[in-house]
MILUMDO-278391 format. One record per residue: x, y, z of N, C-alpha, C, O, CB in turn; residue in three letters. Coordinates in Angstrom, 1 decimal. Atoms other than C-alpha are relative to their C-alpha. Glycine has a CB too. Layout:
<atoms>
n.xx/n.yy/n.zz/ca.xx/ca.yy/ca.zz/c.xx/c.yy/c.zz/o.xx/o.yy/o.zz/cb.xx/cb.yy/cb.zz/residuo
X/Y/Z/X/Y/Z/X/Y/Z/X/Y/Z/X/Y/Z/ALA
...
</atoms>
This chain:
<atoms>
n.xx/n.yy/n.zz/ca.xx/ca.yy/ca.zz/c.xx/c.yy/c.zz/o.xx/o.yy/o.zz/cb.xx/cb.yy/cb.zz/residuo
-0.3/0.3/1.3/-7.2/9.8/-18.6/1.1/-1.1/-0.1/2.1/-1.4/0.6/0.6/1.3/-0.8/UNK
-1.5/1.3/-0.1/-5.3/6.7/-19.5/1.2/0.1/-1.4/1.0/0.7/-2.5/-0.9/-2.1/-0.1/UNK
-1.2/0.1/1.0/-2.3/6.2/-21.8/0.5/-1.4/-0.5/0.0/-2.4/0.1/1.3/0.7/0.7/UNK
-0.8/1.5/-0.6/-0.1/3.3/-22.6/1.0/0.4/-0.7/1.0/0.8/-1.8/-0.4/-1.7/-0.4/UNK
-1.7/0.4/0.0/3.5/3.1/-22.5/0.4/-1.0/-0.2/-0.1/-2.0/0.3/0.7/0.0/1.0/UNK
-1.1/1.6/-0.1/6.0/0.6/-23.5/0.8/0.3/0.4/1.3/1.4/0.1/0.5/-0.9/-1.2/UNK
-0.7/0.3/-0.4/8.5/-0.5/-21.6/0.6/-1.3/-0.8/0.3/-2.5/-0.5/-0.4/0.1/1.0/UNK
0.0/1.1/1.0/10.2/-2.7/-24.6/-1.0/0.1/-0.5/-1.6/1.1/-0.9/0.2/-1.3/0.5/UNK
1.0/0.3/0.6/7.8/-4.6/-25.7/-1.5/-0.3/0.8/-2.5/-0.7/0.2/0.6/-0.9/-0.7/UNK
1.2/0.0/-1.0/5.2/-4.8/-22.8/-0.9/1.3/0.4/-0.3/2.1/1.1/0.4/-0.4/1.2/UNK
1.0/-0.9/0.1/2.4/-2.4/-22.9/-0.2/0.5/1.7/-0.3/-0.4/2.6/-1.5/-0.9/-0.8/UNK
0.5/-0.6/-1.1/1.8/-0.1/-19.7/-1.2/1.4/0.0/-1.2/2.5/-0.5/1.3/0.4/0.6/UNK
0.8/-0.8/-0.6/-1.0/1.3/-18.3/0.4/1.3/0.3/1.6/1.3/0.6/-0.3/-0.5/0.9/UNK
-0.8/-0.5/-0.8/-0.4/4.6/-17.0/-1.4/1.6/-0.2/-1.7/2.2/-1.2/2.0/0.1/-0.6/UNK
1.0/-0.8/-0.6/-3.2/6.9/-15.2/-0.1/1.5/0.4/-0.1/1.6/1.6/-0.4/-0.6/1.0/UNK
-0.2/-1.3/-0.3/-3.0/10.9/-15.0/-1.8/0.7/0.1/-2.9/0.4/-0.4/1.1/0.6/-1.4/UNK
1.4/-0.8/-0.2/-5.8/13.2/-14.0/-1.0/-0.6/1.2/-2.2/-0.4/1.2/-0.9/0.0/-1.6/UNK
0.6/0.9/-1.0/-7.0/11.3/-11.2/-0.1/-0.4/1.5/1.0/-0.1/1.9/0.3/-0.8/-0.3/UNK
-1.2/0.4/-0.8/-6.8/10.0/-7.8/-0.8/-1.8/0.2/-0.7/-2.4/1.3/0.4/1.2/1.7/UNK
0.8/1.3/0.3/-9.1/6.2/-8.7/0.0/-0.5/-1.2/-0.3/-0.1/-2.4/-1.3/0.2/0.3/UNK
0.1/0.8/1.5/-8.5/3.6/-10.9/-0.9/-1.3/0.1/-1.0/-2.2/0.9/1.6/-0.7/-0.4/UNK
1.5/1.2/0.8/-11.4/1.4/-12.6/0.2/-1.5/0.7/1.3/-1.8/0.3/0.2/-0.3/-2.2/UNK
-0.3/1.7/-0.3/-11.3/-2.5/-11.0/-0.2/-0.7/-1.1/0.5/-1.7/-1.2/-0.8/-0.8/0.9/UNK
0.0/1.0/1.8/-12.2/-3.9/-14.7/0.5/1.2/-1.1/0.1/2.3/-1.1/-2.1/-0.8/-0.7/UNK
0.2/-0.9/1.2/-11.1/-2.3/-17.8/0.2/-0.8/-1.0/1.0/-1.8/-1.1/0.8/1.2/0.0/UNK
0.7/1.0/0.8/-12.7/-3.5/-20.9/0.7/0.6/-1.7/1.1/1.7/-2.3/-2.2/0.1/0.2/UNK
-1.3/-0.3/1.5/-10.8/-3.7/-24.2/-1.1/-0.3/-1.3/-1.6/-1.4/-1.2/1.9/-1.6/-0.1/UNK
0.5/0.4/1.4/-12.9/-3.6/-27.9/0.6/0.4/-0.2/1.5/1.1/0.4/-1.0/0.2/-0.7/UNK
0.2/0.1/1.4/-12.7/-4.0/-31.2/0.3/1.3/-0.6/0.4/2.3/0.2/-1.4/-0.6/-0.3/UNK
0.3/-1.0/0.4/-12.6/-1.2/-33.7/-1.7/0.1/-0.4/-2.1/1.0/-1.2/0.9/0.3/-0.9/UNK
1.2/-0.2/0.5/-16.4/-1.7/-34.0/-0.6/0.0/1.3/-1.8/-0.1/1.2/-0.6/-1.0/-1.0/UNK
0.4/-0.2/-1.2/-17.1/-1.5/-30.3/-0.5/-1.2/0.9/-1.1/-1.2/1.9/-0.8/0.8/-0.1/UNK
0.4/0.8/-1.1/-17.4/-4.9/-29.3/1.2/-0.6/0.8/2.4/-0.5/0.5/-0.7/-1.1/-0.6/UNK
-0.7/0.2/-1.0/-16.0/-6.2/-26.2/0.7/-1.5/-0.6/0.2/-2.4/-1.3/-0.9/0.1/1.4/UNK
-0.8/0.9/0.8/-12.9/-8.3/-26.8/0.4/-1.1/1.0/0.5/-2.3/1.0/1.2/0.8/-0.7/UNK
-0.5/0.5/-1.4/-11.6/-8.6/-23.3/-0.1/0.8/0.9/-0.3/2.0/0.6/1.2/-0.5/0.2/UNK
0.0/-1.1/-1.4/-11.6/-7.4/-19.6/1.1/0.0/0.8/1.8/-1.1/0.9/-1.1/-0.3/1.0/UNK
-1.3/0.3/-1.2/-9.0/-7.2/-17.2/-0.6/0.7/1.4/-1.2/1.7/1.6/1.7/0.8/-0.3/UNK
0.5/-0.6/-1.2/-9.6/-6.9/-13.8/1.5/0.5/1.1/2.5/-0.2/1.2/-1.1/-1.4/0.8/UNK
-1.0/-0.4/-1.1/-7.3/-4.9/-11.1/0.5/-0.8/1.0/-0.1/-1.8/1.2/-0.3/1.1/0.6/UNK
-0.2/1.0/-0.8/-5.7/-6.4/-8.5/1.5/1.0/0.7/2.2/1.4/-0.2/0.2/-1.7/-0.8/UNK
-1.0/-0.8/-0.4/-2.8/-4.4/-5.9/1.5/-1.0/-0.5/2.0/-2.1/-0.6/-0.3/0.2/1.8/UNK
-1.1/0.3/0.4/0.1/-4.1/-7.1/1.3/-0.2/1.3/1.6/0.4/2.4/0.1/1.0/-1.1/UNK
-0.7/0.8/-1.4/3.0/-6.4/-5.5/1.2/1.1/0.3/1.6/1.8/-0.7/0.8/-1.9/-0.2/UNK
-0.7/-1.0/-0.1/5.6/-4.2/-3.9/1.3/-0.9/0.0/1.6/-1.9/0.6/-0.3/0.8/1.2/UNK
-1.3/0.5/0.1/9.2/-4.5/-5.1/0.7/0.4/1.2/0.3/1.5/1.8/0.8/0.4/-1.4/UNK
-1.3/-0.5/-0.5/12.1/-4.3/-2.9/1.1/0.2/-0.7/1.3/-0.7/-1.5/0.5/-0.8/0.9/UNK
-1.4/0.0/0.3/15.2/-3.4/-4.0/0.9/0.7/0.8/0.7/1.0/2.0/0.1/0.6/-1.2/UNK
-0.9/-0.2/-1.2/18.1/-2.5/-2.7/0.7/1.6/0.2/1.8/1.8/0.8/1.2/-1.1/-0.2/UNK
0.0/-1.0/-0.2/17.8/1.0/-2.8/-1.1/0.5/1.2/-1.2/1.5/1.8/-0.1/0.3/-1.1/UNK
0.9/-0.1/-1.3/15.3/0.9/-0.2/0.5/-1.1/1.0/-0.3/-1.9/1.5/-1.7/-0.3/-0.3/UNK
-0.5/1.2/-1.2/17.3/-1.4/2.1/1.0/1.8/1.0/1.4/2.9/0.6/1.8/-2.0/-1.2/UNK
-0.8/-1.3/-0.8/19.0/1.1/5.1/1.4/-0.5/-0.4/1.7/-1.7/-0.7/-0.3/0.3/1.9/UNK
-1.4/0.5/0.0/22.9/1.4/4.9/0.7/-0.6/0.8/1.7/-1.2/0.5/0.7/0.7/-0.2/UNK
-0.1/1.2/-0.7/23.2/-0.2/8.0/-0.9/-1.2/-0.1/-2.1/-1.1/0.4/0.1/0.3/1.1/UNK
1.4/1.1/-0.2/21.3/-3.4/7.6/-0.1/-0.6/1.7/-0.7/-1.7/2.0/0.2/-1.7/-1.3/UNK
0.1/0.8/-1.3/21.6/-4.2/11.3/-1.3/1.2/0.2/-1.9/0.9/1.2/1.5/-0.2/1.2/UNK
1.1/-1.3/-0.4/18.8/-0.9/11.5/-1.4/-1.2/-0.8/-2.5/-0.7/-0.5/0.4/2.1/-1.2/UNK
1.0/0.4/0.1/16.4/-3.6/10.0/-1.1/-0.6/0.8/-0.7/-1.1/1.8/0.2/-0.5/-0.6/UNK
0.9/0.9/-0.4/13.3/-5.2/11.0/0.1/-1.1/0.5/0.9/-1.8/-0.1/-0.5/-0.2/-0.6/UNK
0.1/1.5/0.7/12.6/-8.6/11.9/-0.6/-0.3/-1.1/-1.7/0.2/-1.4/-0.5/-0.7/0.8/UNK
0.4/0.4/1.0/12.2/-10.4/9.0/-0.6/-1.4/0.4/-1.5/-1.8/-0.3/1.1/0.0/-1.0/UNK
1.0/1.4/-0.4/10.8/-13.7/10.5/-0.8/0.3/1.1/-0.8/1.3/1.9/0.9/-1.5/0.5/UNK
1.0/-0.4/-1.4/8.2/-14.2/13.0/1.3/0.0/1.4/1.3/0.8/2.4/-1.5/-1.6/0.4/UNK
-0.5/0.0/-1.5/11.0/-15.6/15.6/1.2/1.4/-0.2/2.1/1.4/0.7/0.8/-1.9/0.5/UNK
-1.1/-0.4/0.7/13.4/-13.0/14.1/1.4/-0.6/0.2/2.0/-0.5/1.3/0.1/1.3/0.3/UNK
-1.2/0.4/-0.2/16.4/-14.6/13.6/0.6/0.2/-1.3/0.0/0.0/-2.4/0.0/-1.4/0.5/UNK
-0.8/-1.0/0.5/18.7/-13.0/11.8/-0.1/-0.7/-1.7/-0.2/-1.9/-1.9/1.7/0.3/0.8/UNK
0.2/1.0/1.3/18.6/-13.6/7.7/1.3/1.1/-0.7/1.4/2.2/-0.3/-1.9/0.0/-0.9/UNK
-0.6/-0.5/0.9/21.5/-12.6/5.0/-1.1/0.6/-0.9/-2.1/0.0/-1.2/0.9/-0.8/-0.4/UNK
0.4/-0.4/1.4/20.6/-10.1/2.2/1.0/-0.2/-0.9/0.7/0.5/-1.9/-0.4/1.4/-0.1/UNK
-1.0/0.4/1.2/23.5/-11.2/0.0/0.3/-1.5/-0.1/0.1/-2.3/0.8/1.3/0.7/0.1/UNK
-0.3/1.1/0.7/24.4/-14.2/-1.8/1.3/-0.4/0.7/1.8/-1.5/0.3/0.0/0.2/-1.5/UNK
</atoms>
């Protein structure tokens, strides 16, 4: 079943009962014609810095050669 949420003023999607979501989904009219489509596409993954470890020397390389990178300004 789908829903939509706002966040503000931007409309969200939001998919319960499920475990597959549609690759197009098609938006009418109140008379049932098609208005528009949207097509899916993976969603990009945030970082934030709640998912950073509390030691940051426990990280990854972040470059191919890894050479070491600041996470702060």
């Amino acid at each position: 079943m789908f829903s939509v949420r706002y966040k503000g003023a931007r409309p969200t999607l939001v998919l319960t009962g499920g475990t597959v979501v549609p690759s197009v989904i098609t938006v009418v009219d109140g008379d049932g014609n098609t208005i528009a489509e949207y097509e899916a596409r993976p969603a990009v993954k945030r970082i934030t810095s709640r998912l950073l470890p509390d030691d940051q020397n426990d990280l990854a390389c972040a470059t191919p050669d890894c050479k070491p990178i600041s996470l702060t300004r």
